[in-house]
C-alpha positions as CSV (number, residue, x, y, z in Angstrom):
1,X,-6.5,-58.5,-19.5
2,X,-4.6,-55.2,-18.4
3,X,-2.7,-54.9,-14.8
4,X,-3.6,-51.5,-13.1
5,X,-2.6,-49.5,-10.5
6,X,-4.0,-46.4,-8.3
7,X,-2.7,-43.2,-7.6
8,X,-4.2,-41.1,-4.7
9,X,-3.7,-38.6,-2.6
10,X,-4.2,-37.2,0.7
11,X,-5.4,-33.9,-1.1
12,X,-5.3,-32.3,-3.9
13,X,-1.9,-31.4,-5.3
14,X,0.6,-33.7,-3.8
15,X,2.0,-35.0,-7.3
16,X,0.0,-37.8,-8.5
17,X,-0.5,-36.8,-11.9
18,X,3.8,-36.3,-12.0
19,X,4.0,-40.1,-10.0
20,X,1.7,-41.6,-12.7
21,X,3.4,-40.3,-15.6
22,X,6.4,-41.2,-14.3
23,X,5.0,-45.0,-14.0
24,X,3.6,-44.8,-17.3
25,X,7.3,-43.9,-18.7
26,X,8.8,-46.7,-16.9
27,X,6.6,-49.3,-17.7
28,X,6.6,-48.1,-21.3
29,X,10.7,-48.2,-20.7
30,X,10.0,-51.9,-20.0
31,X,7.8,-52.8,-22.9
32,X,4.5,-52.6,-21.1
33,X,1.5,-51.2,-23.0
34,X,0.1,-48.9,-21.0
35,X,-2.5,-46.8,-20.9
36,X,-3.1,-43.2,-18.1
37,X,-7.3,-43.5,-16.6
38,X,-8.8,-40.6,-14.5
39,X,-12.6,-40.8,-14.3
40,X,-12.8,-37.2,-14.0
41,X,-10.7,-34.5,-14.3
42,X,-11.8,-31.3,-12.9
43,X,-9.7,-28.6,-14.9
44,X,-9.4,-25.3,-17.6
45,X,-6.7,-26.9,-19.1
46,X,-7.7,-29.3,-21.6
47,X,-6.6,-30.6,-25.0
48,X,-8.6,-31.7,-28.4
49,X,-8.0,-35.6,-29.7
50,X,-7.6,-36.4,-33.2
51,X,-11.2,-37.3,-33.2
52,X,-11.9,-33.7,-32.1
53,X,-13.0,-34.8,-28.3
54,X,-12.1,-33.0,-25.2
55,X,-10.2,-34.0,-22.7
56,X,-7.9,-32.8,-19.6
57,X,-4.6,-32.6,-20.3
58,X,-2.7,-34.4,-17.4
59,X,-4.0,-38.0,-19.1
60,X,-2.6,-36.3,-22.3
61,X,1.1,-35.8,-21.0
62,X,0.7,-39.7,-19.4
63,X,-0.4,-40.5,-22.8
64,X,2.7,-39.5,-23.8
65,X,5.0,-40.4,-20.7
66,X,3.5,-44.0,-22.3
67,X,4.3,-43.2,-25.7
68,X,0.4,-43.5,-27.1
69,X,-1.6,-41.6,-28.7
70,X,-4.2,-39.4,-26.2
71,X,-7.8,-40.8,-26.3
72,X,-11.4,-39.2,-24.8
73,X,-11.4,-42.9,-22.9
74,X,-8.7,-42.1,-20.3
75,X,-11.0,-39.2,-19.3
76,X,-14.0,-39.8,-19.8
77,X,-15.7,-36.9,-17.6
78,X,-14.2,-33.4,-17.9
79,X,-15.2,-30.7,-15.6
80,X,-14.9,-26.9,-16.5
81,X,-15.2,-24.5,-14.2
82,X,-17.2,-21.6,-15.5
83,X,-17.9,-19.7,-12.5
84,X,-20.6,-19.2,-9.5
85,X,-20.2,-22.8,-8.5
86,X,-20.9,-24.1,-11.8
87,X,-19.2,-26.0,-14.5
88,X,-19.3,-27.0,-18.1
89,X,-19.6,-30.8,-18.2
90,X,-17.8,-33.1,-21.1
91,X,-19.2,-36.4,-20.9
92,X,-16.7,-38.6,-23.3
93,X,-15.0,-35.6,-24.8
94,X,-18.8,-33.6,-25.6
95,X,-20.4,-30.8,-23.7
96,X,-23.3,-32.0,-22.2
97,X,-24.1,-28.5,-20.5
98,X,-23.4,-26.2,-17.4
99,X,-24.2,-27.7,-14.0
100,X,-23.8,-26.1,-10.3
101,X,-21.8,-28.2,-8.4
102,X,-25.2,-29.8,-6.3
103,X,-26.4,-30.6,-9.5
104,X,-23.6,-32.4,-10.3
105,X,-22.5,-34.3,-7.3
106,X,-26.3,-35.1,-5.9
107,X,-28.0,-35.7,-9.5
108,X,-25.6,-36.0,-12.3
109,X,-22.0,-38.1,-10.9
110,X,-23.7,-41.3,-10.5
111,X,-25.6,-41.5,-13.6
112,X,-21.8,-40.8,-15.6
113,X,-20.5,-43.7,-13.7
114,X,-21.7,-46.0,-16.3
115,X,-19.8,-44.0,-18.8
116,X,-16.8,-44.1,-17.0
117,X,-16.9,-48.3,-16.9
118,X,-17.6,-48.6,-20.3
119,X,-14.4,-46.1,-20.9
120,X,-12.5,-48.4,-18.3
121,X,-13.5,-51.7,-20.2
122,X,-12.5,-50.5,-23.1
123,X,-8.7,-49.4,-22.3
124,X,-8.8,-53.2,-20.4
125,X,-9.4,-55.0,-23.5
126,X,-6.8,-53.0,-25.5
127,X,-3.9,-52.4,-23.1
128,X,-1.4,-54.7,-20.4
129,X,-1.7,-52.3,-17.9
130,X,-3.2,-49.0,-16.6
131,X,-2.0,-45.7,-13.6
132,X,-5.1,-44.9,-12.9
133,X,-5.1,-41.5,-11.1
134,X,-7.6,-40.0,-8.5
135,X,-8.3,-36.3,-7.5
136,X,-8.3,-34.5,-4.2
137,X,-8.8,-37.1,-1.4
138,X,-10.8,-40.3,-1.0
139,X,-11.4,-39.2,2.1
140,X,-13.6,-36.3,1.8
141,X,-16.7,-37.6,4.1
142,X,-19.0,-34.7,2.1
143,X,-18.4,-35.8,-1.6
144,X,-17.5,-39.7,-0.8
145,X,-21.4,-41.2,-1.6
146,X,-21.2,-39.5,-5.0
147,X,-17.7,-39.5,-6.4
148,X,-16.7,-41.1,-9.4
149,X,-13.1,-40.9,-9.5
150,X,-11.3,-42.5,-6.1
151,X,-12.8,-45.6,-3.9
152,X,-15.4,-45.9,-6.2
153,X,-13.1,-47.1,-8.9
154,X,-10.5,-48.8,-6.9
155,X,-13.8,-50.7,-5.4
156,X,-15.0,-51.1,-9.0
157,X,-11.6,-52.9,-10.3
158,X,-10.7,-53.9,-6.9
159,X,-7.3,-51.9,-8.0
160,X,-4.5,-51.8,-5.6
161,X,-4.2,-48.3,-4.3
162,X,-0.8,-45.7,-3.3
163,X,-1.1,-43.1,-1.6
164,X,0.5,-40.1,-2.3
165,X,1.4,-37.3,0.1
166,X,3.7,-34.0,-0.4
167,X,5.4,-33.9,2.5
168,X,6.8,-30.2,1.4
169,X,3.6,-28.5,2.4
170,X,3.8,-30.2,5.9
171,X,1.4,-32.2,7.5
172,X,2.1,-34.9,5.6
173,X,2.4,-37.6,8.4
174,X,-0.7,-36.8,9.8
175,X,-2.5,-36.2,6.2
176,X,-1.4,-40.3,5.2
177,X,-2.6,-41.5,9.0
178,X,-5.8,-39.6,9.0
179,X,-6.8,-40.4,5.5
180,X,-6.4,-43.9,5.5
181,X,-8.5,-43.8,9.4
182,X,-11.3,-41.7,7.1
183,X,-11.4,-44.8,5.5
184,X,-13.3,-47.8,5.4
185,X,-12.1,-51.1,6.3
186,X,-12.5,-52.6,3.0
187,X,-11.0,-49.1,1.4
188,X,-8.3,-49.4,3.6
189,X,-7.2,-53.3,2.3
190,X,-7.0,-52.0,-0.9
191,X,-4.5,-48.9,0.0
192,X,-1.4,-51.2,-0.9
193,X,1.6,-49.1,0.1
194,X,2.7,-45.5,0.5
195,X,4.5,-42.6,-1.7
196,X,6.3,-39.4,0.0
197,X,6.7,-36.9,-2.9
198,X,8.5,-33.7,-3.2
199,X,11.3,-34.6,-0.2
200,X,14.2,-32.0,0.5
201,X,16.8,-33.0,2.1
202,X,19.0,-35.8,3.3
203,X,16.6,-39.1,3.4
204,X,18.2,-40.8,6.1
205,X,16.9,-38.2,8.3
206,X,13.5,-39.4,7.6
207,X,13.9,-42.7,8.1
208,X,11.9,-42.5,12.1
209,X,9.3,-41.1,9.9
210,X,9.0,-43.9,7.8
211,X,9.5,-46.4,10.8
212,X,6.7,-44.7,12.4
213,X,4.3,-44.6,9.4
214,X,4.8,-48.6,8.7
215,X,4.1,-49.3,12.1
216,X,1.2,-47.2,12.5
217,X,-1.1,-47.7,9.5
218,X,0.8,-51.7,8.5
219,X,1.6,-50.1,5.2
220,X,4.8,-50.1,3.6
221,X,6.3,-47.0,2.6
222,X,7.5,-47.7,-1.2
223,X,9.2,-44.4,-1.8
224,X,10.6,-40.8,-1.0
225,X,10.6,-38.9,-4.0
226,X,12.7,-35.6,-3.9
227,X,11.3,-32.4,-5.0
228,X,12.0,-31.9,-8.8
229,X,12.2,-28.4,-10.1
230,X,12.3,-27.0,-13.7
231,X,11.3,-30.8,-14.8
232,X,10.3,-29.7,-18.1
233,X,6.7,-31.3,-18.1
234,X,3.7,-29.1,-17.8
235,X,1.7,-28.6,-14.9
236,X,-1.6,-30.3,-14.1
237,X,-4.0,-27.2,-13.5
238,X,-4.7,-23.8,-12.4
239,X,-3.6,-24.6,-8.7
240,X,0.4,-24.5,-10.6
241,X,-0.1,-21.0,-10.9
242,X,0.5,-20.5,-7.9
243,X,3.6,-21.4,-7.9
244,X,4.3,-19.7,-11.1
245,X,6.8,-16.4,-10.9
246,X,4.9,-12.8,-10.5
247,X,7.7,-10.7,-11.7
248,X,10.2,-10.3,-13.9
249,X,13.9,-11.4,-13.9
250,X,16.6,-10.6,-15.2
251,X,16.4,-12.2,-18.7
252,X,16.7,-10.4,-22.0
253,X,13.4,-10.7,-23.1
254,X,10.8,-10.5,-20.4
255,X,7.1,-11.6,-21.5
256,X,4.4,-11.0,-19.4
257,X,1.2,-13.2,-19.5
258,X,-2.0,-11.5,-18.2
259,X,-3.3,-14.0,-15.4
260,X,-7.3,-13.2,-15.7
261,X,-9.8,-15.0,-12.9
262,X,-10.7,-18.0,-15.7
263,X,-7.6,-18.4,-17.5
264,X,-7.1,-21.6,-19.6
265,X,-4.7,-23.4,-21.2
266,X,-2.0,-21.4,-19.7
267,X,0.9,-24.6,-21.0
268,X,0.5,-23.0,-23.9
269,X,3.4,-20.8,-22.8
270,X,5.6,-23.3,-21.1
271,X,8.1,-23.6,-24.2
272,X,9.1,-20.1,-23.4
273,X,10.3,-21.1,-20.2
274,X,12.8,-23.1,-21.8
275,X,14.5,-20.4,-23.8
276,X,18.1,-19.1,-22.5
277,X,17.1,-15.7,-22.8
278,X,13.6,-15.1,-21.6
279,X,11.5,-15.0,-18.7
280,X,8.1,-15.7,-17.9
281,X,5.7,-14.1,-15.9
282,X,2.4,-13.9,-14.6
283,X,0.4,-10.4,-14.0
284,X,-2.4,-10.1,-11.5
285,X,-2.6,-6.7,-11.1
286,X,-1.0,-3.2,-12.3
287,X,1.1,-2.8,-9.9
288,X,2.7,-6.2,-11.3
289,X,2.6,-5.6,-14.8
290,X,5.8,-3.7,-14.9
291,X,7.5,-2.9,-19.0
292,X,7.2,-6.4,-20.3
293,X,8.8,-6.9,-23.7
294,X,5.8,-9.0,-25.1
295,X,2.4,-9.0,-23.7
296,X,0.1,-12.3,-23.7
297,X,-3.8,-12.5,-23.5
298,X,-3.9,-16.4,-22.7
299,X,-7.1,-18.3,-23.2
300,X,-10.5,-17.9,-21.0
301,X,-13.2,-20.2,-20.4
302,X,-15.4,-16.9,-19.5
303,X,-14.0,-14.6,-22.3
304,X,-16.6,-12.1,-21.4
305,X,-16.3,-11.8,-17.6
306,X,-12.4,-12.2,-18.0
307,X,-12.7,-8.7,-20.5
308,X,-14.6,-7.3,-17.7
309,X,-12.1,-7.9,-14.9
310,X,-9.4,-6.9,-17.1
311,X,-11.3,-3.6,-17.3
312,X,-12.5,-2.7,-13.8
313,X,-8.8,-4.1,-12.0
314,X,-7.6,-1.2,-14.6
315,X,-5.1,-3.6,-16.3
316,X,-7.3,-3.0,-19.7
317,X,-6.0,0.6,-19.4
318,X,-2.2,-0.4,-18.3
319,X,-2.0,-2.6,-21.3
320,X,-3.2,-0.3,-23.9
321,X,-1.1,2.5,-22.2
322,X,2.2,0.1,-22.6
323,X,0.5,-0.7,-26.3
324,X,0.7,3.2,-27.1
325,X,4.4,3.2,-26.1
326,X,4.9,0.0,-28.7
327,X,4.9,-2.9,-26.7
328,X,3.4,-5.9,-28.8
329,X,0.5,-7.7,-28.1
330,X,-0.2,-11.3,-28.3
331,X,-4.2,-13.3,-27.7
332,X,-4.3,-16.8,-28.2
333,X,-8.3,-18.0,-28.2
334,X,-10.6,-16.1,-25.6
335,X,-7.3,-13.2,-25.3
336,X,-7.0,-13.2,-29.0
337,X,-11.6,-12.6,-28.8
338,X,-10.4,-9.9,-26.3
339,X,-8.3,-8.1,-29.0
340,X,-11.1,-7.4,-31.4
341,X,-14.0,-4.6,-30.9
342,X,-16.8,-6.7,-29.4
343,X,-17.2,-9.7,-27.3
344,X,-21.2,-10.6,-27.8
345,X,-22.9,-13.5,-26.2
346,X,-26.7,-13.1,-26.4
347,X,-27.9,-16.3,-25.9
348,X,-25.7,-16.2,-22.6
349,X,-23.6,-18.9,-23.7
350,X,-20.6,-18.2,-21.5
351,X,-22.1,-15.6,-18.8
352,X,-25.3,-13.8,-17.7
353,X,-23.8,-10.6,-19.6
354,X,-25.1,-9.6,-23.4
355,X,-21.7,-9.3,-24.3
356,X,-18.8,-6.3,-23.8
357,X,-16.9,-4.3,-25.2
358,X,-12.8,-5.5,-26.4
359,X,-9.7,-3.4,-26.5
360,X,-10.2,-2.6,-29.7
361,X,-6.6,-3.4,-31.3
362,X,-8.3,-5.6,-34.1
363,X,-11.2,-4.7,-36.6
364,X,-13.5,-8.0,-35.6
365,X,-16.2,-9.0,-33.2
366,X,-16.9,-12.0,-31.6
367,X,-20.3,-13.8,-31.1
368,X,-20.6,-16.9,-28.4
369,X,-23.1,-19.9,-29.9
370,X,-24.0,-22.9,-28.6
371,X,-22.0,-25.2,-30.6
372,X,-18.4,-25.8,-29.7
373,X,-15.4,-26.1,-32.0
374,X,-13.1,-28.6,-31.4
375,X,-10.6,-29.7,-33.7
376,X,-6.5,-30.5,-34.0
377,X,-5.0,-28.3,-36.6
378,X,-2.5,-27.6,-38.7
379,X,-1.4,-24.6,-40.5
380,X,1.2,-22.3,-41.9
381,X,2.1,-18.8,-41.0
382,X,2.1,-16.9,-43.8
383,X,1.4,-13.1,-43.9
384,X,3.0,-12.1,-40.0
385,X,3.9,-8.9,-40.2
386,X,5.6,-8.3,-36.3
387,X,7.4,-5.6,-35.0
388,X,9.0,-4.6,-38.4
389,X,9.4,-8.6,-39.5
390,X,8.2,-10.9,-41.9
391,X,7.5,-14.0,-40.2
392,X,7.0,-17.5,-41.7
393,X,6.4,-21.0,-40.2
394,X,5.5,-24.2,-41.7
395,X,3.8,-27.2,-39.7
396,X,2.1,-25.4,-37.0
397,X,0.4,-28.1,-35.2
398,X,-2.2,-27.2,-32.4
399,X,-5.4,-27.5,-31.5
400,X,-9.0,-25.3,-31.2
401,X,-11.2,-25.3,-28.6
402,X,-13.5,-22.2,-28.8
403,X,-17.6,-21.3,-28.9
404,X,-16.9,-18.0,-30.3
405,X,-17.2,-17.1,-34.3
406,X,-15.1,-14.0,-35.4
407,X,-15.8,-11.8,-37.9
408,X,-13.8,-9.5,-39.5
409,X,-13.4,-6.0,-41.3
410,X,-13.0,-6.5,-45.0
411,X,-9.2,-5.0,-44.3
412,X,-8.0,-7.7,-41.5
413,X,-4.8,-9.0,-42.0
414,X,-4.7,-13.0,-41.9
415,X,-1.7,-14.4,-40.3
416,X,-1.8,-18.1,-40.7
417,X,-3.5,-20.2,-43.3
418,X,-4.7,-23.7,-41.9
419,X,-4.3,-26.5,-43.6
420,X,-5.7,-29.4,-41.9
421,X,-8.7,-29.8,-39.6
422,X,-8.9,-32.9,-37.8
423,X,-7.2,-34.9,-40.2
424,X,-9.3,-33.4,-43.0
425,X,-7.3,-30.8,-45.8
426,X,-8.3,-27.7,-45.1
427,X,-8.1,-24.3,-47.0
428,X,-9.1,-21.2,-44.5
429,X,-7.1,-18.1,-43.7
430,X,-6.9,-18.0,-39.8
431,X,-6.2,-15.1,-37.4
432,X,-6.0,-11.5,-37.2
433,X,-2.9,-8.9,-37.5
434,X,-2.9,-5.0,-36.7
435,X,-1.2,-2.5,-39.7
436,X,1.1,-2.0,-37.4
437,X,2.9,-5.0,-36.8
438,X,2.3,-4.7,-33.1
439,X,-1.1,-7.1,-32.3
440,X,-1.6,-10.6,-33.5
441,X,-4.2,-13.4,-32.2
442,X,-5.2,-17.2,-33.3
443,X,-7.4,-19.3,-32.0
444,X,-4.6,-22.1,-32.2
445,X,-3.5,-23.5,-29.0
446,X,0.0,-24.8,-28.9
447,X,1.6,-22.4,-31.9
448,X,4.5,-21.7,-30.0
449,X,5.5,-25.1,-29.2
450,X,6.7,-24.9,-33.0
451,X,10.2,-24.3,-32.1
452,X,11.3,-21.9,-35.7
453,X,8.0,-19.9,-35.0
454,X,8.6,-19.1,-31.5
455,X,12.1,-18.3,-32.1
456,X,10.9,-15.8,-34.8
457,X,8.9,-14.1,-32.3
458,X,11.2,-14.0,-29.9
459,X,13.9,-12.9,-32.4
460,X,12.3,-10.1,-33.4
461,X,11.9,-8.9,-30.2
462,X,16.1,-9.1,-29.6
463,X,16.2,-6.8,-33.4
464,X,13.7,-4.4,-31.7
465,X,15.9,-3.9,-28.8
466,X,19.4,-4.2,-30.4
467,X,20.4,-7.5,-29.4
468,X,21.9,-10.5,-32.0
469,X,19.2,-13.1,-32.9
470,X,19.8,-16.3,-31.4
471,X,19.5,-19.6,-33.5
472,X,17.0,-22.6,-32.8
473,X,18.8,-25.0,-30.4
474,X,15.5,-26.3,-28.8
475,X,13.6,-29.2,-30.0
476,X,10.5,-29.4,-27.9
477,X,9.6,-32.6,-29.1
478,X,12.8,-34.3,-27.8
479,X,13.0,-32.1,-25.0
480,X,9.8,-33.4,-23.3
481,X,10.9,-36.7,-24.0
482,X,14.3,-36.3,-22.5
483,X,12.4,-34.8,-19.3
484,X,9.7,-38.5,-19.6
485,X,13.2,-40.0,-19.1
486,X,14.5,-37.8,-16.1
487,X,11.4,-38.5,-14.5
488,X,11.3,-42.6,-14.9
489,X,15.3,-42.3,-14.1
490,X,14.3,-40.4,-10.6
491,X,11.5,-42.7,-10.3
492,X,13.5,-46.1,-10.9
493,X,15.7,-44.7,-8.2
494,X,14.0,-43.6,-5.3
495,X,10.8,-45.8,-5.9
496,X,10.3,-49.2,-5.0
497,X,9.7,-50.1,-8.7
498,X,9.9,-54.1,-8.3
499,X,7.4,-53.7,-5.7
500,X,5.1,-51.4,-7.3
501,X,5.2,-54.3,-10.3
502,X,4.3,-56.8,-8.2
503,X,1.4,-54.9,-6.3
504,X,0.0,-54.0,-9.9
505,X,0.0,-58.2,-10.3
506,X,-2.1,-59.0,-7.5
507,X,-5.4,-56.8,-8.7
508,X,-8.1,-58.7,-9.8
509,X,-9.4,-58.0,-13.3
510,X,-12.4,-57.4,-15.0
């Protein structure tokens, strides 16, 4: 029978998902089999399993903190926001519909709840231990009588519970004293100790803090973590973009991503951010946009709104304009729909709209239907003509998650050539490519964490402007585990790790 743990917070934010993952890595350090739970994620981000099942992508990089493979069970409920108060629901990796958010909370929570124990007894039966992780606050008085994913579980397992706090937004005394009095008794005794994330400073300084906090709520405070920047391992959700950089620097390569209102799967980029030589950033406006090197139409979970917005902010107009004066084009999944001629959805899959028009750049058109593809797979690039070089990569491996179907001029150029789908050979050209070398799209998520391929790109955009090509020295593979190890190292230094294993041994199993 597995150990467990909780993770919560006193809001949204404050590191949990970076805390668990870092216990995942240490008790995978240490032999444990572990496994990452959240009952339900609320996110855009999201990843496909081998089994083709959806899930959010925070239990995928504690999946991997843990060294196991991700599965649909550590999140069992998946919440997509598509707009207007609404979301798409995936119930155990499957859309089960759009919901408004009443719908959800006053009809729809309760009744998944049973999905989510049956999720939870099966990681039980099949792992030692479990970092179970909640979302937002336990304390919100508003949701509290129909959420799934905090008290309800810690009550369920009667798991011992941390709370987390980020004491780098401020507040943070007042956020751990007035959650845990939100409480209610019986929550409270399961609230087992205390976590201070994302400290600056010298910590001695803060020991009144922690003095007062002890004595105040009779909890023990069983860590200050320091604030870790450039840690190499992605960020949770859309609330990280925030934080994300709005400008260029002064890198060699600058590559702008076009931030739209429903962008998804934005840590498809993050590999980038590794490279010596380039810079990342994110455009919200013209004025913003500036004379990137590379432009990036990332993926939407409201394609058709997204083209829209792009359209009326005038940014559709900026980016052909910079595309006139030769600056390449990149869309991965709904930016790589936005590329083509047509965006049509007249069964109102994604939106109330019939559909809109694209940019143009490639000679397809995209229809929305009910049924949602996806899949993990792999393929090869093969024909990649860009910016005046051939490009060729074997091994791609990604992912698809799309309800669009693309169809294409007899004339389109086809980039890639897939070779598996979910574990099944495959034989399907894949992708589009302009004459001109200068627009490309895919619908595969996660082609430019293939280290030669992104260097190609990237390469050819140092020819284009004069500069030496640069030779792979990153392997992102390793690299994310090196930055797993950082994480445990910081963790096994400034947590109370002994402690944390011993609280994890007093909750009462299934």
């Amino acid at each position: 029978m597995a150990e467990y743990i909780m993770m919560m917070g006193t809001s949204s934010d404050v590191g949990k998902s970076i805390i668990a993952a870092a216990l995942c890595r240490i008790l995978h350090q240490d032999g444990i089999n572990t496994a990452p739970f959240k009952a339900q994620n609320m996110a855009l981000n999201s990843y496909v399993t081998k089994d083709g099942k959806e899930m959010g992508r925070a239990q995928v990089v504690q999946a991997e903190a843990a060294g196991i493979e991700p599965a649909v069970e550590m999140n069992p409920v998946l919440l997509k926001p598509t707009g207007n108060s609404c979301s798409q629901v995936i119930l155990m990796g499957k859309p089960v519909g759009n919901m408004s958010a009443r719908e959800y909370h006053k009809g729809y929570s309760l009744k998944a709840f049973d999905t989510v124990t049956k999720a939870l007894k099966k990681l039980i039966s099949e792992y030692d231990a479990l970092v179970i992780e909640g979302a937002g606050s336990p304390a919100e008085v508003n949701l509290k009588d129909n959420d799934i994913v905090n008290m309800r579980i810690a009550k369920y397992l009667k798991a011992p519970v941390l709370l987390v706090a980020d004491i780098d937004r401020g507040g943070a005394l007042a956020a751990i004293v007035g959650t845990l009095e939100l409480l209610e008794e019986d929550e409270r005794d399961l609230v087992k100790g205390i976590i201070i994330n994302k400290f600056r400073g010298d910590e001695s300084l803060f020991t009144p803090a922690v003095d007062f906090l002890e004595n105040k709520t009779g909890k023990p405070v069983l860590g200050i973590m320091p604030y870790l920047e450039n840690l190499g391992i992605e960020d949770e959700d859309s609330v990280a973009l925030d934080r994300k950089r709005t400008s260029p620097d002064d890198s060699e390569i600058q590559i702008a991503i076009i931030e739209t209102p429903k962008i998804s799967n934005f840590t498809d980029f993050d590999a980038f951010s590794d490279e010596s030589d380039t810079g990342l950033y994110y455009v919200r406006d013209v004025e913003s946009l500036g004379k990137p090197d590379l432009i990036i139409l990332a993926g939407s979970k409201n394609t058709t709104e997204d083209m829209i917005y792009l359209r009326e902010s005038g940014l559709e107009s900026a980016i052909k304009g910079l595309h006139e004066e030769g600056t390449p084009i990149i869309g991965i999944c709904g930016g790589y729909q936005m590329l083509g001629r047509k965006i049509l959805d007249p069964m109102h899959t994604e939106s109330d709209f019939d559909g809109t028009e694209g940019f143009g750049l490639l000679d397809m058109t995209t229809s929305f239907v009910e049924d949602k593809v996806t899949s993990q797979a792999k393929s090869d690039c093969v024909n990649l003509h860009f910016l005046g070089c051939d490009i060729h990569a074997e091994g791609i491996k990604g992912y698809e998650i799309h309800m669009g179907r693309t169809d294409f001029s007899p004339n389109i150029i086809h980039p890639f050539r897939l070779k598996e789908l979910s574990g099944n050979t495959h034989a399907e050209s894949e992708g589009a490519a302009s004459q001109d070398g200068l627009v490309f799209g895919t619908y595969l998520h996660g082609l430019f964490d293939h280290d030669i391929f992104r260097r190609s790109i990237l390469n050819a955009i140092r020819r284009r402007k004069g500069l030496k090509s640069l030779p792979v020295t990153k392997n992102t593979y390793t690299e994310k585990q090196l930055a797993f190890d950082r994480l445990a190292d910081t963790a096994r230094c400034h947590l109370n790790i002994k402690k944390i294993k011993d609280i994890m041994r007093m909750g009462a199993h299934l």
